[in-house]
N, C-alpha and C positions, 0 to 999 in steps of 0.2 A: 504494500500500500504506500503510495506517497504520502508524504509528510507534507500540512500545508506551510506553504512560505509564507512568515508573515511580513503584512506588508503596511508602510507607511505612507503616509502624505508627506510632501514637502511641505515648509510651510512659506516658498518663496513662489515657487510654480504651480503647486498645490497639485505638483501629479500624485500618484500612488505608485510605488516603488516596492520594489523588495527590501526588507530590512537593514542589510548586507549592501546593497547598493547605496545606502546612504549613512552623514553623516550625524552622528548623534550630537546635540546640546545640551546639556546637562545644566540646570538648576538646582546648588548642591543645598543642603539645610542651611548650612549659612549664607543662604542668594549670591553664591558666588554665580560667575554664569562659565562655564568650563566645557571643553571639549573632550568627548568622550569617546575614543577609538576604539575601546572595546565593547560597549554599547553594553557594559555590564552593572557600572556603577548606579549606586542609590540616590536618588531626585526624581527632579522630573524634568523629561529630556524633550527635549522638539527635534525633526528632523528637518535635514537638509540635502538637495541634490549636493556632489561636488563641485559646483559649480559658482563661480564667484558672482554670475550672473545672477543667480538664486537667492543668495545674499543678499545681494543688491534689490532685488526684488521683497525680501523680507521684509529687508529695512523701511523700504518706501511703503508698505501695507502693513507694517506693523504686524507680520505675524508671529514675529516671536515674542513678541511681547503678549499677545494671545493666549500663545500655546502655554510660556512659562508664566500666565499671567502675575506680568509684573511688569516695573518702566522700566528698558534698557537702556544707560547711556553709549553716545554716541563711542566713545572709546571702547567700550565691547564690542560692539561691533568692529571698529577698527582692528582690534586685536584677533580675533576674529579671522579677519578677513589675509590679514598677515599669517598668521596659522595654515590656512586653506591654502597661500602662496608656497609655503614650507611645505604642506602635503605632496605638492606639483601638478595641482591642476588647473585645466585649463585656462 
């Protein structure tokens, strides 16, 4: 039997993806806002394409502010967005 994939929303494109294909965001207990590569950590995470586009797209609809309902300043995002450059994508 297959196993189902689960699967998430971006919250910049808002496609639905497979888990594995995207990035996690993590909202740790102390609202730090943190990037989560193993997609294992305790918060609560928003996802993301890897894409800087996607980002960019968040940013301007406010979906992670949403997802991790809380206000993000602009510098997490920036940092953020430097992190996602480090990953090497697009």
């Amino acid at each position: 039997m297959n196993k189902k994939v689960p699967m998430r929303q971006c919250v910049g494109c808002q496609e639905m993806k497979s888990k594995k294909e995207m990035l996690r965001i993590l909202k740790t207990a102390e609202d730090e806002i943190v990037l989560d590569a193993t997609g294992r950590k305790n918060g609560r995470g928003a996802y993301l394409c890897f894409s800087k586009e996607c980002l960019l797209k968040a940013r301007k609809n406010k979906g992670l502010e949403r997802s991790l309902k809380m206000a993000i300043p602009p510098a997490v995002y920036d940092s953020l967005e430097k992190e996602l450059d480090e990953l090497g994508t697009e």
